[in-house]
C-alpha positions in Angstrom: -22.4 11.1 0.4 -19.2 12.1 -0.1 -17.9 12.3 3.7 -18.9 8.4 3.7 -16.8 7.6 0.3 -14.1 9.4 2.2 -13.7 11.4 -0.8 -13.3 14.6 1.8 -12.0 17.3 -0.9 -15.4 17.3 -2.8 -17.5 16.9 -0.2 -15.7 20.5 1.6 -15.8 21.7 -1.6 -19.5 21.1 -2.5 -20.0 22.1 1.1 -18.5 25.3 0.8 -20.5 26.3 -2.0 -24.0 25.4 -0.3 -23.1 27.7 2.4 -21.8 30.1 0.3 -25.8 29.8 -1.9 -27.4 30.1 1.1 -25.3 33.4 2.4 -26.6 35.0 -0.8 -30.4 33.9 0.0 -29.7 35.1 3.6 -31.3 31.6 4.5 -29.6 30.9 8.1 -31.5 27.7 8.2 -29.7 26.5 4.7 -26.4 27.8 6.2 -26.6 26.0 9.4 -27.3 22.8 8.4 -23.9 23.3 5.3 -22.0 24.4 8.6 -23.0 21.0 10.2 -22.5 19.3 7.6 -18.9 21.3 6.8 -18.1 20.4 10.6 -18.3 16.9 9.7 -16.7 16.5 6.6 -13.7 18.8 8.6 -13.5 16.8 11.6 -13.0 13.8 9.0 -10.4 15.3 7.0 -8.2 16.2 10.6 -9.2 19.3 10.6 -10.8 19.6 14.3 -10.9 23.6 14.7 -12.0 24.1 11.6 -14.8 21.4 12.6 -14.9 23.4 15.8 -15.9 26.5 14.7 -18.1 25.1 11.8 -20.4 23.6 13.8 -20.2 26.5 16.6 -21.2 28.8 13.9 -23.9 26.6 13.1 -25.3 26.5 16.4 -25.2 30.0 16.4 -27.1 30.5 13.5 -30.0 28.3 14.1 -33.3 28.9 15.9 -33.4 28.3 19.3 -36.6 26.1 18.1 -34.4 24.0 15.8 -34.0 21.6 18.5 -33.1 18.4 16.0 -30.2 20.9 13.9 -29.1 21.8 17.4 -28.9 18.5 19.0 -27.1 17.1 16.1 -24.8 19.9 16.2 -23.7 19.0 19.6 -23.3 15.4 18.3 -20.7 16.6 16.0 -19.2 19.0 18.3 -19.2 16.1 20.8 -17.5 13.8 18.6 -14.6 16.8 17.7 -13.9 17.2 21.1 -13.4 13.8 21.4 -10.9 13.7 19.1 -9.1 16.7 20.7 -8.9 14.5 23.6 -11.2 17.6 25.4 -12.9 14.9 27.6 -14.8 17.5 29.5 -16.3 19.1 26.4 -17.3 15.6 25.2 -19.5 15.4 28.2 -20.9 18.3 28.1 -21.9 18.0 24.5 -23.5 14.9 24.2 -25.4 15.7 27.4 -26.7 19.1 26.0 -27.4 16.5 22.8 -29.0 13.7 25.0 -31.4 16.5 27.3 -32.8 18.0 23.9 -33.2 14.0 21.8 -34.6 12.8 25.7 -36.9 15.8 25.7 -38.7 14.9 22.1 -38.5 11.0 22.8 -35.4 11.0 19.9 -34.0 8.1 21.8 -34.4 5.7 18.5 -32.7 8.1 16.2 -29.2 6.6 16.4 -28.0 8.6 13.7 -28.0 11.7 15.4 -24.5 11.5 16.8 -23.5 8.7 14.2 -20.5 9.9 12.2 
């Protein structure tokens, strides 16, 4: 919620300490999806490799089976890439995001790579 108050600062900040809670429970699931959402509220705060590796950890983290984490994951790295002006990366993002959404029939989920 706070990413879209643009009240950046406490949203990194409660951010932080979810990842931080799910460290401690070893939950990888928990942590990916405070990376993504880290990576977001980063990338909004001008903070693109920060963003970068936020959401590249996250990736790394999740289950190859966690297709919906994964594919918004790309969204997010799509969009930072974007923002770097790193127009091939862009590409290759979204299309890694559109093969896996096309794949599951995700087409009408327009929040996947909504910011």
């Amino acid at each position: 919620m706070n990413r879209h108050l643009h009240n950046y600062t406490e949203g990194l900040k409660q951010a932080q300490e979810a990842l931080e809670i799910y460290e401690q429970l070893s939950d990888s699931m928990g942590q990916a999806c405070s990376l993504c959402k880290l990576a977001q509220l980063l990338q909004h705060d001008n903070q693109p490799n920060a963003a970068q590796e936020a959401a590249s950890l996250a990736i790394n983290l999740l289950d190859k089976d966690e297709k919906f984490d994964i594919c918004k994951c790309h969204c997010v790295l799509g969009e930072i890439s974007q923002s770097k002006g790193e127009i091939s990366k862009v590409i290759d993002h979204f299309e890694e995001a559109l093969v896996i959404a096309s794949s599951f029939n995700w087409h009408d989920r327009h929040y996947l790579c909504a910011g």
